[in-house]
KENUVEX-520698 format. One line per field, with one value per residue (C-alpha): x, y, z; chain. Coordinates in nm, 4 decimals, decimal comma, always signed. Layout:
N
east <- c(X; ...);
north <- c(Y; ...);
up <- c(Z; ...);
kette <- c(A; ...);
END
This chain:
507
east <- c(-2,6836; -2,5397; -2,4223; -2,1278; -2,1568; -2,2522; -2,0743; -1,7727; -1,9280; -2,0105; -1,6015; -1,5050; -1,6598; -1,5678; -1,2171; -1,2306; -1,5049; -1,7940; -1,7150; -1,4197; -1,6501; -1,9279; -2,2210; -2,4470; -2,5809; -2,4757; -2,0920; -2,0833; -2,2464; -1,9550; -1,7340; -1,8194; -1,8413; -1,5514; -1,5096; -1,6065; -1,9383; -1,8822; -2,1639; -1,9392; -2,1240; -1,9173; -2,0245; -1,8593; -1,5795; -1,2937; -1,0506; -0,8053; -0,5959; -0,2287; -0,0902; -0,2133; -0,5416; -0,5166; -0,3525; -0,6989; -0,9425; -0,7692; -0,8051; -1,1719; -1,1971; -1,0523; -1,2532; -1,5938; -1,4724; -1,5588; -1,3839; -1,1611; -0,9915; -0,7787; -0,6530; -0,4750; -0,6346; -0,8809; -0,8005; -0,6885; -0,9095; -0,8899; -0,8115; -1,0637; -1,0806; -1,1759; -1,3594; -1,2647; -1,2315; -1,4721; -1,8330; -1,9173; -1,6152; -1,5474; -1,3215; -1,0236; -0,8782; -0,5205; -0,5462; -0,5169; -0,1754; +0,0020; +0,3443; +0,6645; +0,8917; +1,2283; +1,4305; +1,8340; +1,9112; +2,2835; +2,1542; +1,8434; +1,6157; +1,2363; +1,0325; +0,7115; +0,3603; +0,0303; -0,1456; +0,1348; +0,0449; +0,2712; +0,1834; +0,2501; +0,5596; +0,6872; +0,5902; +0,7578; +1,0592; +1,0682; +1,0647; +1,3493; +1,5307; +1,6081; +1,7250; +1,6313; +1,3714; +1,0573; +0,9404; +0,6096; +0,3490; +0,1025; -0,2061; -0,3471; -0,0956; -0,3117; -0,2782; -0,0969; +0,2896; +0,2777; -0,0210; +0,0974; +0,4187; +0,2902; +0,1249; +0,4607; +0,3353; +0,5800; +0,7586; +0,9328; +1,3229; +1,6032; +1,4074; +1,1039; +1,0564; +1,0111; +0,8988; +1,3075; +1,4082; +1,2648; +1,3247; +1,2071; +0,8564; +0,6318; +0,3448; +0,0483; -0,0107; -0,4313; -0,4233; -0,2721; +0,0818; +0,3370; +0,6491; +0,9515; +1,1176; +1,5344; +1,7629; +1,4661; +1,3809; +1,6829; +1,6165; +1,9423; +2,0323; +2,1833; +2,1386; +1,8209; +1,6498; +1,9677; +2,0278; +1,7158; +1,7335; +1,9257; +2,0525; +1,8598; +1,5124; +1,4011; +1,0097; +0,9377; +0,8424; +0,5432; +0,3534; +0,3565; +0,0388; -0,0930; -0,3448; -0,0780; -0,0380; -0,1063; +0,2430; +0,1948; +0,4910; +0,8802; +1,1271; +1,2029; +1,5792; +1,5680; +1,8449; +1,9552; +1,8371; +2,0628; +2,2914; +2,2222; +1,8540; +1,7211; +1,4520; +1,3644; +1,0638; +1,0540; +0,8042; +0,7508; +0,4760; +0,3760; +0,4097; +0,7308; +0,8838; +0,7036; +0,9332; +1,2694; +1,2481; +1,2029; +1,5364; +1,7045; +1,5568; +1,6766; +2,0413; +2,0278; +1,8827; +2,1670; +2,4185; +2,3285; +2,2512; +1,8616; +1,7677; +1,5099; +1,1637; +1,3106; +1,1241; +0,7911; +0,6119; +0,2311; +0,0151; -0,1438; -0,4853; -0,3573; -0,1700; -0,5103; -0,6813; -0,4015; -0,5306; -0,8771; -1,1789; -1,3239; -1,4470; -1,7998; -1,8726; -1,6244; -1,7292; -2,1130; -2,1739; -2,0323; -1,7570; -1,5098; -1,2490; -0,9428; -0,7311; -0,5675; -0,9072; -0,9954; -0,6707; -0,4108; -0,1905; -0,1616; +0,1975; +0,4288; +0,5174; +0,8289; +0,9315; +1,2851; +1,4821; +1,8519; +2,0197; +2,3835; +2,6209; +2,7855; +2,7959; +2,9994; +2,8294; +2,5148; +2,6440; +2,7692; +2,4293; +2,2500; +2,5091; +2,4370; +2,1067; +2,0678; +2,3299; +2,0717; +1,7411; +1,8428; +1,7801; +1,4897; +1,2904; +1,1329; +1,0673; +1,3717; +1,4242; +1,5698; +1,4521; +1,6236; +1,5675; +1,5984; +1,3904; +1,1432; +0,8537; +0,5148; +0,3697; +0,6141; +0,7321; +0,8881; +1,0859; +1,1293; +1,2101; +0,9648; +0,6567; +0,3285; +0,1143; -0,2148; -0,2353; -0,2456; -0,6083; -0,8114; -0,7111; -0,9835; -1,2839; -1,1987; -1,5185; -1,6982; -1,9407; -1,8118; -1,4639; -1,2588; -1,3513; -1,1193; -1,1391; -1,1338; -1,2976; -1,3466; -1,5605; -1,7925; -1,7793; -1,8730; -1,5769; -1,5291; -1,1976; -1,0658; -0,6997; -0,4621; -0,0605; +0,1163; +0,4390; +0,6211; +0,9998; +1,1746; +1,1931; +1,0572; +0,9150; +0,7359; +0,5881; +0,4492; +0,2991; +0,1134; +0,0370; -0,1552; -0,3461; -0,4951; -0,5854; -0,7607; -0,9660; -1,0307; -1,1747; -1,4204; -1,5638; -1,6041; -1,3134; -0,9721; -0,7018; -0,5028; -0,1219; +0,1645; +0,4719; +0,7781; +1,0873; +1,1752; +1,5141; +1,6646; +1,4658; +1,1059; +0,8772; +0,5606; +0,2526; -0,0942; -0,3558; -0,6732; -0,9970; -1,1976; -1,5714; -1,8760; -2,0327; -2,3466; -2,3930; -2,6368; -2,4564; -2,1423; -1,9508; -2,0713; -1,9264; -1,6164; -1,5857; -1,6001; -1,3373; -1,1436; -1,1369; -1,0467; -0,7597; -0,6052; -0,7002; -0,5545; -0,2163; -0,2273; -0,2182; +0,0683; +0,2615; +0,2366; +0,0809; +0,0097; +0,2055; -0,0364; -0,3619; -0,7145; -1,0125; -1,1855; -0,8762; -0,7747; -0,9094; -0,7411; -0,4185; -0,3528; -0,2956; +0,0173; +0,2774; +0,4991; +0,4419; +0,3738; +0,0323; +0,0273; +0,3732; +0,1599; -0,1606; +0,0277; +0,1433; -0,1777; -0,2975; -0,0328; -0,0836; -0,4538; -0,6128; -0,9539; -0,9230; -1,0318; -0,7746; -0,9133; -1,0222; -0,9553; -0,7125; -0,4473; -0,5831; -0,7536; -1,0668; -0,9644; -0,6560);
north <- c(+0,3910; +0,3047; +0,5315; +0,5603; +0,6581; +0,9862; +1,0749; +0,9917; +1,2304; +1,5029; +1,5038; +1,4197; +1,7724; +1,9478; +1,8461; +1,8973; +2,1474; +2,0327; +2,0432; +1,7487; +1,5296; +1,3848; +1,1619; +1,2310; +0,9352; +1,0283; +1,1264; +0,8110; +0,6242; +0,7664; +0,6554; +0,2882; +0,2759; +0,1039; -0,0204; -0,3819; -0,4890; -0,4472; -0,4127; -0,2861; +0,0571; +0,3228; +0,5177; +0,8353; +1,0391; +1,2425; +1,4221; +1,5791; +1,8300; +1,7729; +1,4393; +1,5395; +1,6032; +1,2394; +1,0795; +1,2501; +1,1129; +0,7513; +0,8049; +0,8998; +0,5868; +0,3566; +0,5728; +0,4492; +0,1326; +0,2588; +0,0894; +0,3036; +0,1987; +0,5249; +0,5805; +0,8804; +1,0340; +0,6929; +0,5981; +0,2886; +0,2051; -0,1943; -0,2949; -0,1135; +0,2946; +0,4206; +0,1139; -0,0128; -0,4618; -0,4644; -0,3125; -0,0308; +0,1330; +0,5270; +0,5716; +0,8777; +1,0778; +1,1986; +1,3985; +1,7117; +1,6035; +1,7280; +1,8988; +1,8085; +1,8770; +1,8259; +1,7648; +1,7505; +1,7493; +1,6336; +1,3197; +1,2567; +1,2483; +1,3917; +1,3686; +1,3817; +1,3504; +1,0838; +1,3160; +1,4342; +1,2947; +1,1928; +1,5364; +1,7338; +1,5829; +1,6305; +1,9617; +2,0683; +1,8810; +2,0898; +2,4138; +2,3356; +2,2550; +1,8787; +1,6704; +1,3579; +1,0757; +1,0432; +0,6778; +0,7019; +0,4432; +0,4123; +0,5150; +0,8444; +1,0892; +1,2087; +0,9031; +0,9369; +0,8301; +0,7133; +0,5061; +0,3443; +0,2504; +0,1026; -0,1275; -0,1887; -0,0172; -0,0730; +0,2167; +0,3207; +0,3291; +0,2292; +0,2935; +0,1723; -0,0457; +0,2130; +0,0334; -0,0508; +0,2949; +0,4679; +0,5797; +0,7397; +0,6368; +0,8150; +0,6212; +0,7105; +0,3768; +0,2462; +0,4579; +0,7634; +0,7307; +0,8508; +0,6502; +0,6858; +0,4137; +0,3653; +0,6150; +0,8932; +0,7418; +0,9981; +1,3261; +1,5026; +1,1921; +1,3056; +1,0182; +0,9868; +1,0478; +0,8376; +0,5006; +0,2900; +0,0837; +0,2692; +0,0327; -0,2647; -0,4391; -0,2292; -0,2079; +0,0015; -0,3348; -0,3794; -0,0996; -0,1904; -0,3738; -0,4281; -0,2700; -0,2112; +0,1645; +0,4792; +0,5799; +0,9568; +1,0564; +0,8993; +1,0133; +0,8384; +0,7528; +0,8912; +0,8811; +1,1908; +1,1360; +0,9955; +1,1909; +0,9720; +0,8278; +0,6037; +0,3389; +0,0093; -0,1452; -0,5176; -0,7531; -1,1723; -1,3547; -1,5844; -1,7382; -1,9271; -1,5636; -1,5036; -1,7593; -1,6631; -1,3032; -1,2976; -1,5624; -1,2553; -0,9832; -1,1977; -1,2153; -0,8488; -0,7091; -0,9712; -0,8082; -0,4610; -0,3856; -0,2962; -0,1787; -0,4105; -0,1518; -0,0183; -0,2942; -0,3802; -0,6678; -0,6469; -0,8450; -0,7332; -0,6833; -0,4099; -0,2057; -0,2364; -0,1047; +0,2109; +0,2652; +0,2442; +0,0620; -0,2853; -0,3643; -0,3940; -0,3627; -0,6299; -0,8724; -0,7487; -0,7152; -1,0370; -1,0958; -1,1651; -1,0765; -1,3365; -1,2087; -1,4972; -1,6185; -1,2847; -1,1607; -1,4952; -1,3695; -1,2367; -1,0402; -0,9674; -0,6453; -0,5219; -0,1203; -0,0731; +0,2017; +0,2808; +0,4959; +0,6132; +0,8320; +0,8785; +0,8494; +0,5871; +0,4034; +0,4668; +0,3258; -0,0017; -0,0684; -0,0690; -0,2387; -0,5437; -0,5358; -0,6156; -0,8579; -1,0343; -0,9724; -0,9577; -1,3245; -1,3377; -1,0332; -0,8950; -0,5293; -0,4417; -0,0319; +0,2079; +0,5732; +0,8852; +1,2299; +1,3223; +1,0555; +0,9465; +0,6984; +0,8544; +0,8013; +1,0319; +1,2562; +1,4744; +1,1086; +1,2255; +1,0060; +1,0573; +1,2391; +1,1132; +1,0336; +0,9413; +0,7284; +0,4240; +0,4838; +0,4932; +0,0886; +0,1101; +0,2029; -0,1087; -0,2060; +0,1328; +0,2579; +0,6108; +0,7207; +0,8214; +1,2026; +1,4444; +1,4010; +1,0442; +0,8989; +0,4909; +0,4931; +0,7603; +0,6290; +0,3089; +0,1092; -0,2560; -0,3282; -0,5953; -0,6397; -0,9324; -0,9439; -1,2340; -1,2953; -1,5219; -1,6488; -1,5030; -1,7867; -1,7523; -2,1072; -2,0401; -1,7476; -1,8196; -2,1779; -1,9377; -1,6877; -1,9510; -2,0638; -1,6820; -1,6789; -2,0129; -1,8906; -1,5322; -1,6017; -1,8820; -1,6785; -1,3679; -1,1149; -1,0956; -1,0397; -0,7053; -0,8505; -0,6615; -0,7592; -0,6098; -0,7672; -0,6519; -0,8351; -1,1219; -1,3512; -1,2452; -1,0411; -0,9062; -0,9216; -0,7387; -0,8731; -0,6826; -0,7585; -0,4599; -0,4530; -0,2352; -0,2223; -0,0996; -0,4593; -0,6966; -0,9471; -0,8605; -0,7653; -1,1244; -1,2715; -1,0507; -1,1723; -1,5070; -1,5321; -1,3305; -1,5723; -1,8528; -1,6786; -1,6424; -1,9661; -2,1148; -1,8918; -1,9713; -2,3538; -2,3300; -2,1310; -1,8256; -1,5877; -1,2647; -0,9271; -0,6931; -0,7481; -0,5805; -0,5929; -0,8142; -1,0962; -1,0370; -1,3939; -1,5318; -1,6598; -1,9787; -2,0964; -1,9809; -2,2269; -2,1888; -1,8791; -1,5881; -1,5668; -1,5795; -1,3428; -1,1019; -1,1198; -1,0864; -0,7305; -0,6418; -0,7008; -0,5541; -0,1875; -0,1921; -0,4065; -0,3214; -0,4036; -0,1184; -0,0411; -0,1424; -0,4687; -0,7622; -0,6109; -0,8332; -1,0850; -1,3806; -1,4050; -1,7649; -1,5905);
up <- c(+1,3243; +1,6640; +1,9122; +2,1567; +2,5112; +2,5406; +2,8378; +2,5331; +2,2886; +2,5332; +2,6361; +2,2824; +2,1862; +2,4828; +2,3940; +1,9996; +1,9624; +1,7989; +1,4334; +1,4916; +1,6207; +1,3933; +1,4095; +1,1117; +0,9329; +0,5869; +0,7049; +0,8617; +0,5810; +0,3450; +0,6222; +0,6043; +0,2520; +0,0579; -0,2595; -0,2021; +0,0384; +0,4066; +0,7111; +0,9390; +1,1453; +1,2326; +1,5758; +1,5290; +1,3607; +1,5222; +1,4187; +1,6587; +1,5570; +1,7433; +1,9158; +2,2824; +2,1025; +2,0122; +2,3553; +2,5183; +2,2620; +2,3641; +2,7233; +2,6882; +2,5023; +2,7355; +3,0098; +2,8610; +2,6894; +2,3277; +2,0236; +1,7955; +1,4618; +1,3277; +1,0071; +0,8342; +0,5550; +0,4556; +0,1121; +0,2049; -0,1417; -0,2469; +0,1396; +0,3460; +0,2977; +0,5848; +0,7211; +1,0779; +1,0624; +1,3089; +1,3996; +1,6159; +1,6333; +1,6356; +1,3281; +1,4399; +1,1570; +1,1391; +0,8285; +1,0458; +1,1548; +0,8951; +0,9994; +0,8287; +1,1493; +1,0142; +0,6723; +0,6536; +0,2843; +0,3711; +0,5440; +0,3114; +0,6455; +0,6619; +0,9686; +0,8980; +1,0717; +1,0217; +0,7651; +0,5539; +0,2013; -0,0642; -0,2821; +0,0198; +0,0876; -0,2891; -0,2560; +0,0402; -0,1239; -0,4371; -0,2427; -0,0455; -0,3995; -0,2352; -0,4570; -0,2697; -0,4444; -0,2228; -0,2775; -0,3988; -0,4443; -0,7724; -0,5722; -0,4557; -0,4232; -0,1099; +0,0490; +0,3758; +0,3771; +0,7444; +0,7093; +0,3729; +0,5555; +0,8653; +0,6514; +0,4501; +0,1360; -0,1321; -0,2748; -0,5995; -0,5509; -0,3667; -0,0322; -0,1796; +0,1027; +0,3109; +0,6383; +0,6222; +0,5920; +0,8124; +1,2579; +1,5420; +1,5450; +1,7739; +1,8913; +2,1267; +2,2796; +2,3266; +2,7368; +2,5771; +2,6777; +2,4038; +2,3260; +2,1149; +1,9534; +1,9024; +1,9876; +1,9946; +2,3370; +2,4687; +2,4731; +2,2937; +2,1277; +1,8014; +1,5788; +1,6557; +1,3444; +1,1907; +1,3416; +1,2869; +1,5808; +1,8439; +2,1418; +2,3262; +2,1963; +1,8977; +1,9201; +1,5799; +1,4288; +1,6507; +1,5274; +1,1261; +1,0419; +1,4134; +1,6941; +1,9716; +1,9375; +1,6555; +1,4771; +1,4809; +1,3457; +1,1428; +0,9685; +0,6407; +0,5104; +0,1661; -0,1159; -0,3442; -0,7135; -0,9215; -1,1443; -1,4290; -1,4030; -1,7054; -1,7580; -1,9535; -2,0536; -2,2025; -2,2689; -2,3091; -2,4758; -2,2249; -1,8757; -1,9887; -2,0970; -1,7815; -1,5848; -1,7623; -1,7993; -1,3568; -1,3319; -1,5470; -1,3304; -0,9930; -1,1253; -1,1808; -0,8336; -0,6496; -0,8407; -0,7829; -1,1568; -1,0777; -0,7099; -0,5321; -0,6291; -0,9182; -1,1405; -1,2085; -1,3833; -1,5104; -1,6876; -2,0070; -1,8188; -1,5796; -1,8960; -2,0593; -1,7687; -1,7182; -2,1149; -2,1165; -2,0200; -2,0610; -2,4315; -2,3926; -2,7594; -2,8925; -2,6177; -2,6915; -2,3136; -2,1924; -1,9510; -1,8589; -2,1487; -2,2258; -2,3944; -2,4820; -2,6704; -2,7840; -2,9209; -2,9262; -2,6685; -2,2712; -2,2498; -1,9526; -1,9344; -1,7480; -1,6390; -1,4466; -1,3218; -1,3225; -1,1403; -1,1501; -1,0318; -1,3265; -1,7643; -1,7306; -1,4703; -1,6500; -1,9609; -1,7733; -1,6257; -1,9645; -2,1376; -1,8187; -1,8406; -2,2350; -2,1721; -1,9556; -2,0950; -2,4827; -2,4891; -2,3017; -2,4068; -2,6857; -2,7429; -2,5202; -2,5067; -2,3041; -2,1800; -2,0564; -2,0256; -2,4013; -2,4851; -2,2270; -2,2294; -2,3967; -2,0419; -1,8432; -2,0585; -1,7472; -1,6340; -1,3156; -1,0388; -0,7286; -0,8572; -0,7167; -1,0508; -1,0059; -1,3407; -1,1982; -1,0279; -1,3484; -1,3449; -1,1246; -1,3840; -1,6229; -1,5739; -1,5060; -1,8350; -1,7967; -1,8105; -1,4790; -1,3699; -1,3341; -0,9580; -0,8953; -0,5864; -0,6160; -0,2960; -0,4684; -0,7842; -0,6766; -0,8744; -0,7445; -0,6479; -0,4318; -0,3639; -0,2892; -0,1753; -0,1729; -0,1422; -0,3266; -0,4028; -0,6537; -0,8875; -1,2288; -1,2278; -0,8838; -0,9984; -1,3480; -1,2051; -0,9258; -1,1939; -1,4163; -1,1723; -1,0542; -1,4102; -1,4428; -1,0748; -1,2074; -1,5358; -1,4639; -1,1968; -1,4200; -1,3654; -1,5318; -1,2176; -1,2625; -1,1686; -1,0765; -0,9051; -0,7222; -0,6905; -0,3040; -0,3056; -0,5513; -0,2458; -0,2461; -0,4982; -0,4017; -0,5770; -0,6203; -0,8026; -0,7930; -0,8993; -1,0613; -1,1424; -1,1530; -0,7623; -0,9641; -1,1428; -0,8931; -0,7363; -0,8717; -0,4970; -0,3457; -0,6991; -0,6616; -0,2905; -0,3683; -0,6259; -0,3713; -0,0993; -0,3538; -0,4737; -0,1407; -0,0577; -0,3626; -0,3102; +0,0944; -0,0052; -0,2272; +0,0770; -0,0824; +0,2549; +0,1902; +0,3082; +0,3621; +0,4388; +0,4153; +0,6113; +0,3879; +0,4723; +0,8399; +0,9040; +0,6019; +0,7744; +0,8594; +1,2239; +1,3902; +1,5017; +1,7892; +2,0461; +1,7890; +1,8490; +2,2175; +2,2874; +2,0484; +2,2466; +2,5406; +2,4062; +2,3379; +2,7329; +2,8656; +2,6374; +2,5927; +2,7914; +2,7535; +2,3835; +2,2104; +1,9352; +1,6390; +1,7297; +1,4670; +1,3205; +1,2006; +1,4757; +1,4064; +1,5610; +1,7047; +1,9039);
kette <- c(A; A; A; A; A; A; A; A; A; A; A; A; A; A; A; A; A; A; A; A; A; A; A; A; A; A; A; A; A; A; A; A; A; A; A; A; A; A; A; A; A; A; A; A; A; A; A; A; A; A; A; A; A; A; A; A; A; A; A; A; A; A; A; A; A; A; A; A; A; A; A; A; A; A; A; A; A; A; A; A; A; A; A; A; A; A; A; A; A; A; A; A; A; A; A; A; A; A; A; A; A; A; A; A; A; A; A; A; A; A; A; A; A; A; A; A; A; A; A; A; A; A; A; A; A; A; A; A; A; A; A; A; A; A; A; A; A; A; A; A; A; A; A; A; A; A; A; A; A; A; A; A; A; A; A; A; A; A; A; A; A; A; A; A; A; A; A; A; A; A; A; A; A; A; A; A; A; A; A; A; A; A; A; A; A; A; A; A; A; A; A; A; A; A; A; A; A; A; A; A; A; A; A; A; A; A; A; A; A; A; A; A; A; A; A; A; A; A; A; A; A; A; A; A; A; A; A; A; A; A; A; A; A; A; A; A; A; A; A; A; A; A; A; A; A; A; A; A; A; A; A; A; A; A; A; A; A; A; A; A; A; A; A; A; A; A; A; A; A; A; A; A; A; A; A; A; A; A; A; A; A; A; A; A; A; A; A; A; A; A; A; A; A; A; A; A; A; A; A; A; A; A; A; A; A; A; A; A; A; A; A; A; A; A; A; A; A; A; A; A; A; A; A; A; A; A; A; A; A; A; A; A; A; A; A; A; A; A; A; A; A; A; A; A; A; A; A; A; A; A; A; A; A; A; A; A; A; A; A; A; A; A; A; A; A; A; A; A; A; A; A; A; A; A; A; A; A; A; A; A; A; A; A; A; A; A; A; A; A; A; A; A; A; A; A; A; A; A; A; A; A; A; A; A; A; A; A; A; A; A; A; A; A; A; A; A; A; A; A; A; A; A; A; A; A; A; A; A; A; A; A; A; A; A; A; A; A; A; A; A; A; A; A; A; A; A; A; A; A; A; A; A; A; A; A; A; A; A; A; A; A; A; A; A; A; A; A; A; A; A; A; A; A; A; A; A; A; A; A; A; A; A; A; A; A; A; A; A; A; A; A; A; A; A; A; A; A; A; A; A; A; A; A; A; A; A; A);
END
């Protein structure tokens, strides 16, 4: 264990009360566990209770010169959890920052603080009878919607890329000082929680995925459900279905047919996962499973959303999209409320599911408990997001290749993918395994860093990165690097934010 200064801890407590601040071992221990190797220590935990609360902590901080990393509620799982990138930091928790301070139905807006989950959020949204669609994510429903967006989580829906829907960021800078971004900057201003960018240099961009100041609070631009909602599910044999069926999917999200996040692809391995657990028995032990040799094929499987304002638009829509994908597709069907897919069978728009999470026990020998906790539980997961053109061709050639890395080192990569726009999908591939098996996290590392070497080389960089790849990137060209580090002198110049994060070491 390792200790910050206790002139720090002595004010910390006098400013929290004692129960907010924590240094026993076995808290921390949890703390700095993840669900992949790390050997980073944390110091201490915090967690203030309001956002002067948290401007003090900072200034006590910079005061003694103690690195902090903060995160929301932690379950960050795949990328980090609660795990600062670098050693010796206190780790601050915003889970008690939990106020929604504002909704307007009319103008689907919700202002909402660092620790207000996805399930809260819902919540909230049914008892005010809103009709708006939260863009939810396919991990833990308590995962904080702040903290997902500042590190440009993707969402389910039309403003599933929510780091482009959303204003008014507050942010408590690294010495404590509180600032506003856009047109929230003016007190009064009336479109503040409206206009994303309000009037001069817009700053909200420098406080996704970087160490130059805490978002606290934002409100998110929602849309109102649609009137007519249905779904489609396809599927194609093999990377050249692979290839053909995305090309279809493009032309559909430029013309407006399917929303950019309203359509997922997965591999056969991550649909096996959602369904059960790896077949020890049939493989007698051995890993990992192809199911390509095992079984003769590895499907593509595709899920969309449509959303309409009306029957007749409705109908239009589906009759477009089998024009497209008939010919590329097999298994093409269609869902709505009177008959929905076996796994929703409420096929509602904007419910946090946790479903997606018991992907994570593929490899586990006991099934996933009622209350799921990977970092408990020990489940090996590692993730990776690239992203990558939306060609078909581009895709399927990068697609072969994860396979061909994953299997010969021992773990079948979990793929999904997100068309964003008909420009760019994003990926994650995760690797899943059994943290209890020797040797298996340094093996799981490994083929880790190959992958993202191996997608890096074919100029495929990732979009989000965890704490196991902050060092990943390649070199920057041109001034990025030092404009950003300048930014970082000039706010928090004794460099205690969360050191290394998104900053190569080299810069």
């Amino acid at each position: 264990m390792i200790a910050p200064a206790p002139a720090a801890l002595e004010q910390w407590r006098s400013l929290l009360g004692a129960d907010a601040v924590t240094t026993d071992g076995v808290e921390l221990d949890r703390a700095a566990t993840a669900t992949f190797a790390t050997t980073q220590r944390i110091a201490a935990l915090l967690r203030p209770g309001s956002v002067s609360e948290l401007q003090a902590c900072l200034r006590i901080a910079q005061q003694h010169r103690v690195p902090v990393h903060v995160v929301s509620t932690g379950l960050n799982w795949g990328l980090g959890s609660r795990v600062p990138p670098s050693d010796g930091c206190v780790v601050i928790e915003l889970r008690r920052l939990d106020h929604i301070r504002h909704h307007d139905e009319a103008l689907g807006t919700l202002t909402i603080e660092a620790g207000v989950t996805f399930r809260a959020a819902h919540e909230f949204l049914q008892r005010q009878g809103s009709n708006l669609w939260l863009p939810v994510i396919g991990g833990p429903p308590e995962s904080s919607i702040v903290a997902n967006t500042a590190e440009r989580g993707d969402g389910e829906g039309p403003s599933g890329d929510r780091a482009a829907h959303v204003a008014a960021l507050e942010v408590v800078l690294p010495d404590g000082e509180l600032l506003h971004t856009g047109f929230d900057r003016f007190e009064g201003a009336a479109t503040a929680r409206l206009n994303r960018f309000g009037v001069g240099p817009s700053l909200d961009g420098l406080f996704m995925q970087s160490n130059l100041g805490i978002i606290t609070a934002m409100t998110l631009h929602m849309v109102p459900r649609p009137a007519v909602y249905q779904g489609f599910s396809a599927r194609v044999a093999d990377f050249a279905g692979l290839a053909r069926l995305l090309d279809a999917l493009r032309e559909l999200v430029a013309e407006g047919v399917v929303g950019g996040n309203c359509v997922t692809v997965w591999n056969a391995y991550k649909l096996l996962a959602c369904a059960g657990r790896y077949p020890f028995v049939r493989m007698q032990d051995r890993t990992p499973f192809s199911m390509l040799d095992e079984l003769g094929s590895e499907p593509w499987l595709c899920a969309g959303s449509l959303g309409a304002a009306s029957a007749a638009l409705g109908t239009a829509q589906r009759e477009l999209v089998q024009l497209r994908l008939r010919a590329v597709v097999g298994d093409l069907q269609f869902f709505d409320a009177d008959s929905p897919p076996p796994s929703h069978p409420d096929f509602v728009p904007g419910v946090p599911r946790p479903d997606n999470l018991r992907t994570a026990y593929w490899r586990k020998r006991f099934d996933p408990p009622a209350s799921i906790d990977l970092d408990r539980d020990r489940c090996g997961v590692l993730w990776l997001c690239p992203s990558l053109p939306m060609r078909g061709g581009d895709v399927a050639e990068a697609m072969q290749e994860v396979r061909r890395i994953g299997l010969a080192a021992g773990f079948e990569p979990h793929v999904g993918m997100n068309p964003t726009s008909p420009r760019a999908v994003n990926l994650y591939i995760s690797l899943m395994y059994d943290r209890e098996v020797p040797g298996e996290d340094a093996r799981a590392l490994a083929c880790h860093d190959a992958l993202m070497a191996c997608l890096i080389a074919r100029g495929h960089l990732p979009y989000r990165l965890g704490i196991q790849s902050m060092q990943a990137l390649p070199p920057d060209r041109g001034a990025h690097g030092r404009v950003v580090a300048a930014i970082k002198a000039a706010v928090d110049p004794a460099g205690i934010l969360s050191p290394g994060r998104y900053v190569r070491k080299s810069n």
